[in-house]
N, C-alpha and C positions, 0 to 999 in steps of 0.2 A: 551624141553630139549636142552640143550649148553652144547658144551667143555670148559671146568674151561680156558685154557690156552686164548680161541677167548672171553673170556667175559671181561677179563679183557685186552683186547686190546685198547694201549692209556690210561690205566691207569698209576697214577706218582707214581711206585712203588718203596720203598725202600730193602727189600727185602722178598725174598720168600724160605719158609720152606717146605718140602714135595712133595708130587709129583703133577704135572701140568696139566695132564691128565687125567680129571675125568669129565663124565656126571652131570652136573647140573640139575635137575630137578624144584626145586623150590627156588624162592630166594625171601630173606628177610632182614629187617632190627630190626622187633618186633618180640623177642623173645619166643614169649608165641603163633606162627605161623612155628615156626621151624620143621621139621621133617625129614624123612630120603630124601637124596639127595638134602638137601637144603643147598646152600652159604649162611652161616651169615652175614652180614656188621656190624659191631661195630660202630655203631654212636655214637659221644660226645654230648645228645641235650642239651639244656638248664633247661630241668628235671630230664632226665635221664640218665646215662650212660651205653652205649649198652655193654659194657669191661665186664661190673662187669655179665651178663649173658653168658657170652663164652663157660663156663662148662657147663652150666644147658642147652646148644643148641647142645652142641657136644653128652649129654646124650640123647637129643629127637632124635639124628638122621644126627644132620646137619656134613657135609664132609669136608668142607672146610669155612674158616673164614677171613675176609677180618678187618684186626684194624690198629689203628694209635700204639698201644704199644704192644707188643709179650707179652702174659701169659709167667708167673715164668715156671710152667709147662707142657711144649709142650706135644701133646697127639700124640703118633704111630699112624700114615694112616691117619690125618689129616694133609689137607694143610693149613697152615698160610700164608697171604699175609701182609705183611707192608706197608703201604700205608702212605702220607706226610697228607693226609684230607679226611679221609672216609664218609663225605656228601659228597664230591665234585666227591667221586670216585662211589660212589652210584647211582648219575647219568649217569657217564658215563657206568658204570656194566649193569644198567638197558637199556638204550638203545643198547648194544649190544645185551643183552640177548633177548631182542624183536625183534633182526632182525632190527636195526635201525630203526623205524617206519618213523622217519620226514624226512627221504632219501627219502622217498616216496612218502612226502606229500609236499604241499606251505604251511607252517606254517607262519604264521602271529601272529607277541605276538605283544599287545597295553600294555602299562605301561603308568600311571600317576595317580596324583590324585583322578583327578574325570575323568567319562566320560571315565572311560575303560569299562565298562558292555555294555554301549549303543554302543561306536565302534564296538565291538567286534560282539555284536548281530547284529546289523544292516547290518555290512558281513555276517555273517552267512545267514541272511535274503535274501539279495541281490543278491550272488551268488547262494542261492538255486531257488530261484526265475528267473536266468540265466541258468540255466539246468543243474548245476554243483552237485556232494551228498557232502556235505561239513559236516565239525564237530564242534562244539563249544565246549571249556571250559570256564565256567565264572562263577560270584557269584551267580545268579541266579540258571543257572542250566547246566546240559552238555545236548551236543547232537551227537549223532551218527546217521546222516542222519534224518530219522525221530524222532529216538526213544532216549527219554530224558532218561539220569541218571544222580541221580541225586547228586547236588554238598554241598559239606562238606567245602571245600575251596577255594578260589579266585584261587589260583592254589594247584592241588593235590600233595603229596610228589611226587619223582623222580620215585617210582617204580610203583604207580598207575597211574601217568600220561602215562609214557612207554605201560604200559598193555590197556591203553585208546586206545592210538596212534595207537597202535598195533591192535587192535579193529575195529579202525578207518579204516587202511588199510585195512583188512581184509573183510572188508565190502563196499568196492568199494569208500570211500571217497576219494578224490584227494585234499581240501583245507580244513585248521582247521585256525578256528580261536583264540585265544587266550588269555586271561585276566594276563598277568605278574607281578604280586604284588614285590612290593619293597623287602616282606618277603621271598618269594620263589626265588628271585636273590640270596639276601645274603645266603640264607640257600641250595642253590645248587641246589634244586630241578629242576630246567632248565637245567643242568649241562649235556652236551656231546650232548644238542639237537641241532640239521640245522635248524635255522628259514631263510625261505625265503624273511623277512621285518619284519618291527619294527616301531609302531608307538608312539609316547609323545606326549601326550593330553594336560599336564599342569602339574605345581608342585606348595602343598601350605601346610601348615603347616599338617603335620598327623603322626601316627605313633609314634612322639618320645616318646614311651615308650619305644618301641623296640629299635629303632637305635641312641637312645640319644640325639643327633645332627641334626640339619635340613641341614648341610653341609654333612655330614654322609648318611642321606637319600636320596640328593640329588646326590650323589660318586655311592651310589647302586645303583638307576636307570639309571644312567652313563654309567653305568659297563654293562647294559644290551645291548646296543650301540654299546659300545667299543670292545665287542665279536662280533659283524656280522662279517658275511665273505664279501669280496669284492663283489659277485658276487648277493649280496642282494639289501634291499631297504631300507632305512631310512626316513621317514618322519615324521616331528616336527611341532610346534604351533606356528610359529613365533613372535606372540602378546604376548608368553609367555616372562617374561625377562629372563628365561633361555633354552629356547627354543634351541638356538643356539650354546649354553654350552655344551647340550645331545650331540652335532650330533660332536663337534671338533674333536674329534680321533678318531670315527669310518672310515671302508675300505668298508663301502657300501657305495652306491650310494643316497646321498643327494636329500632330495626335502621338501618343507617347503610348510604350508598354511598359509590362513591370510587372516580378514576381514580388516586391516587396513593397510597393507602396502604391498609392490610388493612381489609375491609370484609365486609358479609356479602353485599352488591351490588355484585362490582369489574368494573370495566372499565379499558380497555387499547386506545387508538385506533392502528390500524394505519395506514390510511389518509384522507384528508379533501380532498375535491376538491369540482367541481364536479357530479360524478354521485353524492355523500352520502356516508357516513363506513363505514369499514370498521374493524368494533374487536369485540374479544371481550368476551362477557359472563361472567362467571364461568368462564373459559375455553371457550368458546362461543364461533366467531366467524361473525362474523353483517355480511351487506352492509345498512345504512340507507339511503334516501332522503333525511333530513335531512342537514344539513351544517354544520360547528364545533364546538369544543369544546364549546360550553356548549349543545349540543341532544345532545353525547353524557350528557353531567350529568341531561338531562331524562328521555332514554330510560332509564337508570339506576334515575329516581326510580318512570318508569312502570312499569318490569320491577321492581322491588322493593315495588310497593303489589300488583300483578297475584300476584305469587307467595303476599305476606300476605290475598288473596282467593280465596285454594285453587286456582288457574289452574297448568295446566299449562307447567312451564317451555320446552319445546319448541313449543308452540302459541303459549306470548305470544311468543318470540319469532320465528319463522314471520309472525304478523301485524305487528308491528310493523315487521316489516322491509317491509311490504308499503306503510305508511301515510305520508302524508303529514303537515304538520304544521297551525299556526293564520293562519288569512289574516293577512297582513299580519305576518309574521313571518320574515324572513329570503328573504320574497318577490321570486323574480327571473325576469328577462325578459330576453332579448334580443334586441337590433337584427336584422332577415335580413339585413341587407348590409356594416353595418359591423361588426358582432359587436359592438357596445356591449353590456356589462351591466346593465343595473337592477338595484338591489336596493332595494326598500320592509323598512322596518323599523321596528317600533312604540318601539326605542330612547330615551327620555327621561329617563336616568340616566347619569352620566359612566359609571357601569360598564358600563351596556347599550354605549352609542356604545362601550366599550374590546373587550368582548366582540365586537361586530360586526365591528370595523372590525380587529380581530388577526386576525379568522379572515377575512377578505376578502383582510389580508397574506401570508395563510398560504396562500392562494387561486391569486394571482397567480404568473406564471411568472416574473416578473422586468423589462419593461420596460409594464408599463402602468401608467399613473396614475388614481390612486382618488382621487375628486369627489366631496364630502361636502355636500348641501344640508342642514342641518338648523338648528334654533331650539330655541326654548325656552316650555312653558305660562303662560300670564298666569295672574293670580291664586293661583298655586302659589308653593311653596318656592323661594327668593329665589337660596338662599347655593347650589345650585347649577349656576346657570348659567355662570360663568366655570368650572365645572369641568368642566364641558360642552363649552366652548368650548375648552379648552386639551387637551383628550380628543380632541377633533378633528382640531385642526391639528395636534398630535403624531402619529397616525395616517393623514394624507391629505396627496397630494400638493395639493389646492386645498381650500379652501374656503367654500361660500357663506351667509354667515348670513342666514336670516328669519323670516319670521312663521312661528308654529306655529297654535295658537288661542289668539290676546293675548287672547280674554275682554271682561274689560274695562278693562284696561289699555292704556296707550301701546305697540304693536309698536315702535316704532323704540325708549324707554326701555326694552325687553327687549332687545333687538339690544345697545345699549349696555352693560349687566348680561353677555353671552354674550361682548361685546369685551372687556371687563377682566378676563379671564383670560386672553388672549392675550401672550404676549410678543414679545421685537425679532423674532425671525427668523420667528415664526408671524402675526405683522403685517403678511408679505409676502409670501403665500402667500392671502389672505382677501379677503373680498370682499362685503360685503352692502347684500341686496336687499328689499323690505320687504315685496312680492308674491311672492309662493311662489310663481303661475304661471310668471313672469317667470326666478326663480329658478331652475328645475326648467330650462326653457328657456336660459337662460345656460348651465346646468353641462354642458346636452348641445352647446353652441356650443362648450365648452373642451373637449371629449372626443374624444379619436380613435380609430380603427381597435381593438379590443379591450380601450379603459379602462372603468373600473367605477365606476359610478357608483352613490352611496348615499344613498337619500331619507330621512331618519330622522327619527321623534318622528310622527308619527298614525298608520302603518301600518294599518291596517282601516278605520280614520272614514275615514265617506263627506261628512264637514262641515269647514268652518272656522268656529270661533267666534269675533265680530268686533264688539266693545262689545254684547255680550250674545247677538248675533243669528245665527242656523246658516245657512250659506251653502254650496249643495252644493259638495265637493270631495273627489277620490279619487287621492290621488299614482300609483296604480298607471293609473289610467285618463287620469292627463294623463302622464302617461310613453308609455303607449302613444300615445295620439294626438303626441304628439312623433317616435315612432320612425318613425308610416307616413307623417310628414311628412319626416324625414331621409331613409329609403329609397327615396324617390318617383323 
């Protein structure tokens, strides 16, 4: 329970109707959740508009109503708030009404393309492994100390995440770690939260379904930056080319990694196999468990948020070296008889497929061939799956195109979208199949005696979405049932 008048403190309001001092008990943005002693928020989403339910929430009960446009007919003994951007102010409602959770916490959000899940996990990791009860949100899954709940979103809207936080505190956590997707900046859901740092992995073509513009997508993750408060930490990729873009107009406190150039977090990969990556850190050289280039980038980002949280440099790295990374991430198995490789990989960006499949090059001893099953998301960003598809056959010796989770789209008109980046001589090398069981199964038909094979684009989901509807499936667990049928 909150007073209406302390919830909406720091909200940019235009104005307000009715009286100000009212117990809030529950608060909402979905309508069909409303009841008595509940604030409405009237969001404008991109499906729906929360306005057009205002009545049918003041009938269930709700007291007071938070919209961008006053109803024609204002209702006695409810309050109206006018607001400039009611997502924007949803966030900040929501963290009041929790008691500001992140006042509480070192909140830590990683944004970028790839390589926010494995950050993010691997603090989570790190610090709990340091004696710290810490929390994770991420695509995989959430954590509250021990105990997972589990995740629906890369990040949750602004009132679930608040009610997390709030959780979070309440249960002795002191560090959360973060996954900040491009979608949840623009749409506010981060909106009134204190992050104590901020880290950019990288930025490469994704998303423009959503945000249109790759200049647009790159302003959004921007923006996530350009809110830290002074008294935070900002650390960036420096090998990225815009690397140094993120961090221009933020008022936290700058620090940059980098395998290639001077950095105030440098590393230096000695070695990179199959038994994980051997590279110094700040001249410190240290054996990983993980394995590629771009999980030494990660470790990087992790050993450079770890140091700007007062952690001892010889203890983060000690654990780290100890830790593993994020399911479905560079995930490998293999065959006991034929030495097949698996590798499951959540890859769904030409640059993920480029990163994967160089360090799986980089892997090989010289006469094995690399089987690439992968597809492309329905419903998503259109323009790039032929670059998907030409990221592939440039790096594999075969390849099987199929379904990922078409949604609800045509799987075979995505296969087609995946083929028209193919060219003459990678036309001849391909091969696609619309069943990803079938798929998976072909590629181990084409494999022999120590080739590597690479499942890419759902890595962790344990589903496939198929004209709307989730249908179990786990690349890693139908690879396995493939192997103990080949080994038989």
């Amino acid at each position: 329970m909150a007073n209406l008048q302390d919830i909406v403190y720091k909200v940019s309001i235009r104005s307000i109707v009715g009286p100000r001092d009212k117990a809030i008990t529950n608060l909402q943005t979905d309508s069909r959740l409303a009841g008595p002693g509940t604030l409405f928020i009237a969001v404008k989403g991109t499906h729906v508009d929360g306005h057009q339910y205002i009545s049918a929430v003041i009938e269930a009960g709700a007291i007071a109503i938070v919209c961008e446009d006053l109803p024609g007919n204002l209702q006695e003994g409810i309050t109206y708030i006018q607001v400039e951007d009611s997502a924007a102010s949803a966030g900040v409602i929501a963290h009041n009404f929790y008691g500001q959770p992140s006042e509480k916490l070192r909140l830590v959000g990683v944004t970028g393309t790839n390589g926010k899940t494995t950050i993010a996990t691997l603090l989570y990791k790190l610090f709990s492994e340091l004696g710290y009860k810490c929390g994770l949100l991420s695509t995989v899954q959430n954590h509250i100390g021990d105990r997972i709940v589990a995740a629906t979103h890369t990040t949750p809207d602004a009132l679930h995440l608040n009610a997390l936080l709030r959780d979070m505190v309440d249960e002795g956590c002191t560090h959360v770690f973060m996954e900040t997707s491009s979608h949840a900046i623009h749409q506010h859901r981060v909106a009134g939260l204190r992050y104590t740092g901020g880290i950019f992995s990288n930025i490469t073509q994704d998303h423009l379904d959503y945000h249109k513009t790759f200049d647009e997508y790159i302003r959004v993750k921007k923006s996530f930056f350009d809110s830290l408060p002074s008294d935070a930490f900002a650390i960036s990729n420096a090998d990225d080319k815009r690397g140094a873009v993120m961090l221009q107009n933020t008022n936290a406190k700058k620090y940059f990694y980098s395998l290639k150039t001077l950095a105030e977090f440098k590393g230096r990969i000695l070695e990179n196999n199959l038994t994980g990556l051997v590279m110094t850190i700040n001249d410190q050289e240290v054996h990983f468990r993980l394995i590629g280039e771009f999980n030494a980038y990660n470790l990087l980002a992790v050993y450079g948020a770890a140091i700007c949280l007062g952690q001892d440099r010889n203890e983060i790295l000690r654990v780290l070296s100890t830790l593993s990374g994020a399911e479905g991430r560079f995930d490998y198995v293999v065959s006991p008889k034929e030495k097949i490789i698996g590798i499951v990989d959540y890859a769904h960006t030409p640059d993920a497929l480029i990163n994967v499949l160089t360090t799986i090059q980089k892997l090989r001893k010289g006469h094995e061939k690399i089987i690439t099953v992968m597809g492309a998301g329905g419903d998503r960003d259109k323009t790039k799956r032929p670059l998907m598809g030409a990221a592939a056959a440039e790096y594999s010796d075969r390849v099987i195109i199929t379904s990922d989770n078409p949604r609800t789209e045509d799987p075979e008109q995505i296969i087609r979208d995946v083929e028209a980046g193919l060219n003459t001589a990678a036309k001849r090398k391909y091969i696609s199949i619309t069943d990803r069981k079938e798929a998976i199964r072909t590629a181990l038909n084409l494999a022999g005696p120590e080739d590597i094979l690479l499942i890419a684009g759902k890595g962790h989901e344990k589903y496939q979405e198929i004209k709307g509807v989730k249908y179990p499936f786990d690349d890693k667990q139908v690879l396995l049932e493939f192997f103990e049928l080949l080994d038989k």
